[in-house]
C-alpha positions in Angstrom: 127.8 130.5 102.6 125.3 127.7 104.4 125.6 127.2 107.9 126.5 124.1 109.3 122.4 123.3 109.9 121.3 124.2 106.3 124.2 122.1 104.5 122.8 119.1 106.9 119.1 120.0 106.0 117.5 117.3 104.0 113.8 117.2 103.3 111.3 114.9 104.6 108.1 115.0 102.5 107.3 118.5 103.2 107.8 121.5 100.1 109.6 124.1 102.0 111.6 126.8 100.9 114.2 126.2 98.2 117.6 126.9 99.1 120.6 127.3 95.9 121.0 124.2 94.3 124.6 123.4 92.5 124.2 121.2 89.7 127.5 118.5 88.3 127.5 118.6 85.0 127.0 114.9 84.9 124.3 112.5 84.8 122.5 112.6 88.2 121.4 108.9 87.6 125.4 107.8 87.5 125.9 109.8 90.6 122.8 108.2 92.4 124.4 104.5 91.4 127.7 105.6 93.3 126.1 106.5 95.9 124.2 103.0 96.5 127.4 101.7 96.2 128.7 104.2 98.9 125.9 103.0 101.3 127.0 99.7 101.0 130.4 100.5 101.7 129.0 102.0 104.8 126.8 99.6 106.2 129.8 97.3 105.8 132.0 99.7 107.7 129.8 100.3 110.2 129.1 96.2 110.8 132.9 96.3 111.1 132.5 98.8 114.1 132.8 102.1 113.0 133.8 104.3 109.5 137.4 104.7 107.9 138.1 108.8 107.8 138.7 108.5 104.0 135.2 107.5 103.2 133.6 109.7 106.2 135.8 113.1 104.5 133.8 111.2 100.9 130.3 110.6 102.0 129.9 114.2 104.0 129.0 112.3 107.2 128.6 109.8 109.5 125.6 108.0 110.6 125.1 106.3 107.0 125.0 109.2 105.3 126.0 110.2 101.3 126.8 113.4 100.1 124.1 114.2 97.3 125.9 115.6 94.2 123.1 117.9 93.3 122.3 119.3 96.7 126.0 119.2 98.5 123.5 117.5 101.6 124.2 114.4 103.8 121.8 111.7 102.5 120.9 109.4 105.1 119.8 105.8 103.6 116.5 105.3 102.2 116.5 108.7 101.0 116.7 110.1 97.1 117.3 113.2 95.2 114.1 114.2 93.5 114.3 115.9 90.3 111.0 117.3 90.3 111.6 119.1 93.5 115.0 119.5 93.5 115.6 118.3 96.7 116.6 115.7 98.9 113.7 113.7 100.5 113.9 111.3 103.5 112.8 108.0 103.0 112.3 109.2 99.4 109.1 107.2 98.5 107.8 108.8 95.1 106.8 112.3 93.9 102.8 112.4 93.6 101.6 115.3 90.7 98.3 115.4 92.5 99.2 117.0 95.2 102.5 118.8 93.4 104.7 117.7 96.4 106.9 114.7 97.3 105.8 111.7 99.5 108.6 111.1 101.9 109.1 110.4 106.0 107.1 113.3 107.2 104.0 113.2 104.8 103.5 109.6 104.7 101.0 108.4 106.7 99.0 111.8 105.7 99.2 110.7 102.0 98.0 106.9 102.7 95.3 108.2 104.7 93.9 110.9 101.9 94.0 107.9 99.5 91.9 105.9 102.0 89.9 108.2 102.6 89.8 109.0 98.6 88.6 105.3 97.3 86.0 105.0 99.6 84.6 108.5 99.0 84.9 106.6 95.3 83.5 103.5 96.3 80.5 105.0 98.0 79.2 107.4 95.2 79.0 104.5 92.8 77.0 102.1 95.7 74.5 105.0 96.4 74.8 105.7 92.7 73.8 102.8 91.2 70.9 102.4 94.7 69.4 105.2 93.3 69.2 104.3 89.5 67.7 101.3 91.1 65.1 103.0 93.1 64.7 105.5 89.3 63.7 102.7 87.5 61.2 101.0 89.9 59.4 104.5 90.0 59.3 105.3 86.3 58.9 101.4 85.1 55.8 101.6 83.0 55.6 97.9 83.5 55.5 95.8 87.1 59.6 95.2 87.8 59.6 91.3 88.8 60.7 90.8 92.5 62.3 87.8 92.0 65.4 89.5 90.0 68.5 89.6 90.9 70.5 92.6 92.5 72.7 92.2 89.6 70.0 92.3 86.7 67.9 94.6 88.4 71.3 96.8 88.3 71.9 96.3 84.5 67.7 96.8 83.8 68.3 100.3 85.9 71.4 101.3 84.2 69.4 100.5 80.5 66.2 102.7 81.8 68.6 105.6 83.1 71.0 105.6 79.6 67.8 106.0 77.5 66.4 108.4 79.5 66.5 111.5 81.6 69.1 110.4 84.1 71.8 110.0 81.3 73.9 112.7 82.5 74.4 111.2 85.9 75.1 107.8 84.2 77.5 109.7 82.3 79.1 111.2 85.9 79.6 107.3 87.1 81.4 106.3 83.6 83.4 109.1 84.1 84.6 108.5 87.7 85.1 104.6 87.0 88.6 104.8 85.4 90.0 107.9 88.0 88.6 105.0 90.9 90.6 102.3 89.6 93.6 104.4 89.4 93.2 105.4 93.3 92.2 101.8 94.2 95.5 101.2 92.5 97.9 103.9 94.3 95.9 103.3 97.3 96.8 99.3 97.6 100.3 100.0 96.3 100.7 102.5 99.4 98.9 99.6 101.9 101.3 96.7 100.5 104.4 99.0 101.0 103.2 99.9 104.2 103.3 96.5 105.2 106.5 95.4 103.2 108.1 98.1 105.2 109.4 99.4 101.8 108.9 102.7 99.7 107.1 103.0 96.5 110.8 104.2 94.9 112.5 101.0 96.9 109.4 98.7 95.2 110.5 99.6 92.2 114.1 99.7 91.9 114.7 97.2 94.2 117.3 95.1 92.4 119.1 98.4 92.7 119.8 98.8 95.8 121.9 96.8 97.8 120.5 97.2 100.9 118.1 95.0 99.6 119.7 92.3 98.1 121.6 89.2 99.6 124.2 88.1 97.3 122.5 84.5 97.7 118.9 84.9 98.2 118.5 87.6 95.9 115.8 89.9 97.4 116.4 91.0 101.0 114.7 93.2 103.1 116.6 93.9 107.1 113.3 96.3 107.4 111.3 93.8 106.9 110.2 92.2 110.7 106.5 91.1 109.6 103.4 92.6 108.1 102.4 93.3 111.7 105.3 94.7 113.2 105.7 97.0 109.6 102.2 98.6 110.1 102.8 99.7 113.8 106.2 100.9 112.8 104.8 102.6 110.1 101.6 104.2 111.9 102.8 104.6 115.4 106.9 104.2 115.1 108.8 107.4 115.9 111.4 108.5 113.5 114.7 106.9 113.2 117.8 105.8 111.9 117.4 103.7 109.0 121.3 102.2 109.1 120.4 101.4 113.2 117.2 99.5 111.8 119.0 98.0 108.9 122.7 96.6 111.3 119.8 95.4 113.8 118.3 93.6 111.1 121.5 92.3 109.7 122.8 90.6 112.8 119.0 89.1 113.6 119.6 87.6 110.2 122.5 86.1 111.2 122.1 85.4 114.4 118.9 83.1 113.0 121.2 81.5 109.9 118.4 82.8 107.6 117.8 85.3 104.8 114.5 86.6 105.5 113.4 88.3 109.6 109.7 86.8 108.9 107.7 85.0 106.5 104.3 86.9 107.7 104.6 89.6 105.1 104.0 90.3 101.7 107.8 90.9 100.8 107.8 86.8 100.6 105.6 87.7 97.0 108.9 89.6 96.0 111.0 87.1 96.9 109.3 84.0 94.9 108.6 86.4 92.0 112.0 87.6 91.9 113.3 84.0 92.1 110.6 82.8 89.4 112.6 85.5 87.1 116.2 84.4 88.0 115.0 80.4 87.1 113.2 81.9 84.1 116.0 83.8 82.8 118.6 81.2 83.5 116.4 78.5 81.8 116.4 81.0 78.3 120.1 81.1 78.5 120.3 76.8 78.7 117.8 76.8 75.6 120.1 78.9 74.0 123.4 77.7 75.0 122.1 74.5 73.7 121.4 76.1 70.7 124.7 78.2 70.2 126.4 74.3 71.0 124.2 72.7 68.4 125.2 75.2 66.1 128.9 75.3 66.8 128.8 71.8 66.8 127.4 71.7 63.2 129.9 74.0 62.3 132.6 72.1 63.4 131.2 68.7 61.8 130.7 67.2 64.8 134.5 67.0 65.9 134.0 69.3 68.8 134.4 67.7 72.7 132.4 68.9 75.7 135.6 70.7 77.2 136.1 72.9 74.0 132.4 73.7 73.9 132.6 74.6 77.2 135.3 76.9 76.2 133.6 78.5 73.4 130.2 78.8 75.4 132.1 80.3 78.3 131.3 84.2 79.5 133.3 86.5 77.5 134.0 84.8 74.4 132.0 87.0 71.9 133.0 85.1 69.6 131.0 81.9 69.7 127.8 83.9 69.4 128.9 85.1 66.0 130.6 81.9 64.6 126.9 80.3 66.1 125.1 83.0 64.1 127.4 82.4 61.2 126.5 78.4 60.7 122.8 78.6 61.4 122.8 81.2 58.6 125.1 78.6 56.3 122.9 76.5 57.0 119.8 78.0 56.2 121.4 78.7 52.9 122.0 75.7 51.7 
C-alpha cells in the first residue's frame, strides 16, 4: 500500500525513482480528454466558490486537481501523464530524447538555459570556422586575394580553396553540424517564445484542447498570459505555484477589464490572429461549398427549390443533402 505522500507524489521534470504503475485497460488518450473536461468542471466550481464533494471524491483532490488513470496521482492543472516515462509531470511541457528525461516545472529553466547555451556554442564554431578558412586561403592563395572583396565572396573563395584541398575534412565537420544547429536554433526559439507566452511546449501544441485555454468566443485564451515581460520574470525568477490560483486571478482580471486577452505585449497575440485566420478560413470553405451543395440541389430539383427549404436541406445534421448533392453533380456529369 502507498502512503498518503507517495499517492500525492507527482513529478516535476526530475527522473526519479519509479514507483508501481496500474494501467486501465483503455485508451490513456480518452482518459486524458476526460480529464480536461474535469478541469474545467473545476475551475468553474472553484469560480463558484468552492468544489461539490461528488466531483472532489472523482478528481482525487482539491486544489484543481485530476486523478491520473495510469498513475492513481492527483494531477494539478498544466500537468500530463507521460508515456515515455510513465509518470506524471508538473507543468508537463514535452519529453526531450536528448537528454532521456522529461522537461517539466523543476527542470525548466535548466533545459532552456543548456539550449542557449547549446546554439551559441553552434553559432560560434561555424564564425571562427569559416574566419579561419578565410585566414587558410589568404595564406595558401598562389595568386594576390583582391582587398576589395566582399566578406561574403571572400567566404565562398575560402570555402572553394578549402573543398579542393587539404582542409576538406574540416569543411566536411561544418556541413555536418549545419543541420543538428538548425534543429537547436529551432527547439531553442520554441523554448524562448513559450517562455514568453507563458505556455508549455505540450500546451503550444494542443492548445485547441484544452479548455483552459479557450474562450468560447475569442477562441484562443490564455489567463497565464500577463505580458511577454511579466511571463519571463515569472518564468526565470517566479517561485512555484498554484496554477488554478494563477488561472481564477486571471479569470476575474479578464472580467473585471470586459476583455478576452490580460495584454497585447506578448507573442500569444500571433496565436490568436493565426487561430482566427484558420476559423475565417475554414468557415469561408464551408460557404464555397454550401453554395455548391445548393447549386447542386437546386439543379436537382429543377430550380423549384425556395431559400427556406434549402436552408433546411443545408442545415447541420441532414446527411442527406450531401449525398442527394453528390448524386446530381454526378447526373450531371453524365449526361
Amino acid at each position: 500500500d502507498k502512503t498518503p505522500s507517495q499517492s500525492k507524489e507527482v513529478a516535476e521534470g526530475h527522473r526519479g525513482p519509479t514507483s508501481p504503475l496500474t494501467h486501465n485497460s483503455h485508451d490513456p488518450h480518452d482518459s486524458h480528454s476526460a480529464s480536461i473536461s474535469e478541469q474545467v468542471a473545476l475551475l468553474a466550481e472553484a469560480a463558484q466558490g468552492g468544489h461539490s464533494h461528488s466531483h472532489t471524491q472523482h478528481s482525487g483532490g482539491a486544489h484543481g486537481a485530476n486523478l491520473c488513470s495510469t498513475c492513481k496521482v492527483d494531477r494539478p492543472l498544466r500537468s500530463k501523464h507521460c508515456q515515455v516515462c510513465n509518470r506524471c509531470v508538473h507543468r508537463f511541457d514535452h519529453h526531450c530524447p536528448a537528454i532521456h528525461n522529461c522537461v517539466g516545472q523543476a527542470n525548466q529553466r535548466q533545459f532552456l538555459t543548456f539550449l542557449l547555451f547549446l546554439v551559441t556554442a553552434q553559432v560560434s564554431l561555424f564564425a571562427v570556422g569559416g574566419h579561419y578558412l578565410q585566414q587558410m586561403y589568404e595564406a595558401e592563395a598562389l595568386s594576390q586575394v583582391d582587398s576589395t572583396l566582399s566578406s561574403a565572396w571572400l567566404t565562398g573563395a575560402a570555402v572553394h580553396h578549402a573543398a579542393s584541398g587539404v582542409h576538406r575534412g574540416f569543411l566536411l565537420l561544418l556541413m555536418v553540424q549545419l543541420p543538428f544547429t538548425c534543429l537547436s536554433a529551432f527547439v531553442c526559439l520554441r523554448g524562448v517564445f513559450c517562455a514568453a507566452a507563458n505556455l508549455s511546449v505540450n500546451e503550444l501544441i494542443n492548445r485547441k484542447r484544452y479548455p483552459y485555454l479557450i474562450h468560447e468566443i475569442a477562441g484562443y485564451c490564455n489567463r497565464f498570459d500577463r505580458g511577454a515581460g511579466h511571463n519571463c520574470a515569472q518564468f526565470w525568477l517566479g517561485p512555484k505555484q498554484s496554477w488554478l490560483e494563477v488561472w481564477e486571478a486571471g479569470d476575474r482580471d479578464m472580467t473585471r477589464a470586459g476583455t478576452t486577452m490580460l495584454s497585447i505585449w506578448t507573442p500569444g497575440v500571433a496565436l490568436r490572429v493565426k487561430d482566427q485566420a484558420a476559423t475565417y478560413r475554414k468557415e469561408y470553405i464551408q460557404s464555397l461549398e454550401d453554395a455548391r451543395l445548393a447549386k447542386a440541389l437546386q439543379t436537382q430539383a429543377g430550380g423549384t427549390l425556395g431559400e427556406e427549404e434549402l436552408g433546411r436541406l443545408l442545415a447541420p445534421g441532414q446527411p442527406a443533402a450531401g449525398h442527394q448533392a453528390h448524386g446530381a453533380c454526378c447526373e450531371r456529369h453524365a449526361h
